[in-house]
LUMVODO-102884 format. One record per residue: residue in three letters; x, y, z of N, C-alpha, C in turn. Coordinates in steps of 0.001 Angstrom, whole numbers, padded with zeros to 6 digits, always signed. Layout:
% residues N
AlaXYZXYZXYZ...
This chain:
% residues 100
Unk+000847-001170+000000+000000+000000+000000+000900+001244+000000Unk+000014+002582-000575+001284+003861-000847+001425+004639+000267Unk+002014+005489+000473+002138+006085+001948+001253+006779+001536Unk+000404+007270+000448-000866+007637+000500-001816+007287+001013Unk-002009+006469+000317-003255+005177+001073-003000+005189+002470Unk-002116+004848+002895-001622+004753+004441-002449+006172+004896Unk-001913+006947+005031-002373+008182+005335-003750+008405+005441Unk-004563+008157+003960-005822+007672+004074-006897+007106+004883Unk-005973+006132+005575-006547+005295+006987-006673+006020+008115Unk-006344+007086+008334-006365+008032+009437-007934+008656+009413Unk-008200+008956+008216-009447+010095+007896-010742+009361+008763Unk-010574+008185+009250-011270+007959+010290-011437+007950+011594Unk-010155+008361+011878-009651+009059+013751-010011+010844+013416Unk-009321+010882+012254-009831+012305+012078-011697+012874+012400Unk-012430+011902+011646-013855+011808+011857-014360+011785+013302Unk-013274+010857+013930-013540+010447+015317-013659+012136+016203Unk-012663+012125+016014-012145+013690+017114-013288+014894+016612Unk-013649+014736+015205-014663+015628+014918-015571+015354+015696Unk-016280+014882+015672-017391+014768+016628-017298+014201+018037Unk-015877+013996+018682-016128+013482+020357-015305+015066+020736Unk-014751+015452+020187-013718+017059+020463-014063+018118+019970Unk-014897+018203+018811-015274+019165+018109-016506+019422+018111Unk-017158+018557+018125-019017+018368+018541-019488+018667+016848Unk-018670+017662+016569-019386+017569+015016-020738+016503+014556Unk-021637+016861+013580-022313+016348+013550-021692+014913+012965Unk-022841+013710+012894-022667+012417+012181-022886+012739+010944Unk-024006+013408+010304-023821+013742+009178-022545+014746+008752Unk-021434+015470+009664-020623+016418+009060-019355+014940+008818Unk-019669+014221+009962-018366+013162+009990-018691+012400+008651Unk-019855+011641+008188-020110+011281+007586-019360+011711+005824Unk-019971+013212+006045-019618+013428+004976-018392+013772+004717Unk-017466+013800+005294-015906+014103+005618-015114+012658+005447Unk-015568+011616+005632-015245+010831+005571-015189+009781+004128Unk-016700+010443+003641-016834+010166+002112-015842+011032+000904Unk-015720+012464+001771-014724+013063+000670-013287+012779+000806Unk-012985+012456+002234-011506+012142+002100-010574+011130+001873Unk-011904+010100+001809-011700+008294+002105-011999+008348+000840Unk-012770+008646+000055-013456+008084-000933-014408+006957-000885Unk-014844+007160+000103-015732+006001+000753-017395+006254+000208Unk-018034+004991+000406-019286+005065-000004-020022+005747+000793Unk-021327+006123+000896-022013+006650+001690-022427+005438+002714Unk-022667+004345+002452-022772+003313+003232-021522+002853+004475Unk-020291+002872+003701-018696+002584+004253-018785+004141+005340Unk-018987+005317+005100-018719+006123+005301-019831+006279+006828Unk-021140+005588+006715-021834+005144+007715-021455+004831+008473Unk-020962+003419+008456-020484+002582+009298-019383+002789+009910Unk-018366+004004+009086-017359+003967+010057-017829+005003+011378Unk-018792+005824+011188-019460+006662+011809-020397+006109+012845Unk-021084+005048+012876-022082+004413+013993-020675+003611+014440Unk-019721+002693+014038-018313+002720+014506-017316+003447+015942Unk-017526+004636+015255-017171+005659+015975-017358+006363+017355Unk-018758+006280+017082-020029+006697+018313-020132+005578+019124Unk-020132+004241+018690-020641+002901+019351-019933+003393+020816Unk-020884+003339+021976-019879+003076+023269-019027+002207+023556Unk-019377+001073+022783-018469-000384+022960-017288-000446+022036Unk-017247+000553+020920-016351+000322+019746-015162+001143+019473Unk-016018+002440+019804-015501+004016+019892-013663+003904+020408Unk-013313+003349+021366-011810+003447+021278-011283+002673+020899Unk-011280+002051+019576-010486+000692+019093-010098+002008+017508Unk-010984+002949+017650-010664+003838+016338-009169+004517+016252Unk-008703+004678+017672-007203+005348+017307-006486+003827+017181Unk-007159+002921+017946-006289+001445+017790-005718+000899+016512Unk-006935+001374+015607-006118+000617+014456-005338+001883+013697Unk-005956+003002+013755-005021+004183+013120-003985+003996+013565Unk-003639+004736+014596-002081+004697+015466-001957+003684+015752Unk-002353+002733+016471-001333+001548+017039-000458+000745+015958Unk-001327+000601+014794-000546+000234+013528+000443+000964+013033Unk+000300+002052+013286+001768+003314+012986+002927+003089+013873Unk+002393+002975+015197+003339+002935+016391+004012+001211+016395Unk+003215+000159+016162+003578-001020+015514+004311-001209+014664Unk+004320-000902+013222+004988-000898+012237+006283+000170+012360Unk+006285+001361+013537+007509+001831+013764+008975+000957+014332Unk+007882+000204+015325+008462-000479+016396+009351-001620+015844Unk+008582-002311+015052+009225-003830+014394+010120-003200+012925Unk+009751-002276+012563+010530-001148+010873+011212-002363+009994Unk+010924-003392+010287+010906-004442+009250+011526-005834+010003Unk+011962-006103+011158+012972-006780+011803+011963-007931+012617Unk+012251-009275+011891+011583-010164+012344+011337-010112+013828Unk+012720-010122+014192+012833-010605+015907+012442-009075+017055Unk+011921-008248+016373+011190-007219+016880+009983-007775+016944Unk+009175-008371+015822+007758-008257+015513+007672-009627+016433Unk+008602-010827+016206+008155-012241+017092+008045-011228+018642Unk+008730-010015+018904+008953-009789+020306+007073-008614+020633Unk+007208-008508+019553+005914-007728+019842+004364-008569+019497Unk+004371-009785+019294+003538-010308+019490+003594-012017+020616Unk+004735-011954+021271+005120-012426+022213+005353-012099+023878Unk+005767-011037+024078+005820-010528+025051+005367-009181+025278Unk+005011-008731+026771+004544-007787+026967+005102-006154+026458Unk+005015-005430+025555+005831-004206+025577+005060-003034+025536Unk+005260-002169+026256+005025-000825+026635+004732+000004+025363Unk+003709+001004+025602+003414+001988+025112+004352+002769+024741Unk+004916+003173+025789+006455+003733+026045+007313+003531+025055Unk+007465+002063+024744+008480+001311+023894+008220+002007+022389Unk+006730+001588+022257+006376+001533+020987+006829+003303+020660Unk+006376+004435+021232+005893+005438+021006+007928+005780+020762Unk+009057+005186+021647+010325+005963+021108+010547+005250+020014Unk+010036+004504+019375+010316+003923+018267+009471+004823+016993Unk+008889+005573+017341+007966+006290+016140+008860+007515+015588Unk+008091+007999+014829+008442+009294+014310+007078+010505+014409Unk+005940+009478+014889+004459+010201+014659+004680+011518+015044
C-alpha cells in the first residue's frame, strides 16, 4: 500500500475527534469521511455508527495509530515483531520507536 493510502486510513480518527472534540455532527463526519476516504455513503456510515458505538468508539485510534506505532516499532525486523507479538511491551516502547 502507498504512503498515501496509508495516510488515508487516518481520515477515520480524524472523523472520530470531529465529533467526540469538536461536537461535530454524524452527518458532518459522515460526509468528511466520504470526501476524504473516498468512501461510499454506506462505508462512510459505518465507520461513523463505529465511531459513536460506546463499545467500539476506542479501538478507532487502535487501528489508526497503534498500527503506525507497531509498524515503527518492528521497521521491518523479524525478531522485533516475534517480540511484539510475544511478550509484553510498553506503550512507552512503541511510542520511542515512532516518528508520529
Amino acid at each position: 500500500m502507498t504512503k498515501t493510502l496509508e495516510r488515508l486510513r487516518r481520515v477515520g480518527l480524524a472523523a472520530a475527534l470531529m465529533i467526540h472534540a469538536d461536537g461535530a455532527s454524524s452527518a458532518e463526519a459522515q460526509a468528511y469521511i466520504e470526501r476524504w476516504s473516498l468512501a461510499t455513503p454506506e462505508q462512510a456510515q459505518h465507520s461513523v455508527r463505529f465511531a459513536t458505538d460506546p463499545t467500539w468508539r476506542a479501538y478507532v485510534i487502535t487501528y489508526s495509530a497503534g498500527r503506525d506505532l507497531s509498524r515503527a516499532f518492528v521497521d521491518g525486523d523479524p525478531s522485533r515483531f516475534r517480540r511484539l507479538l510475544t511478550e509484553p511491551v510498553r506503550v512507552s516502547d512503541l511510542v520511542a520507536s515512532s516518528t508520529l
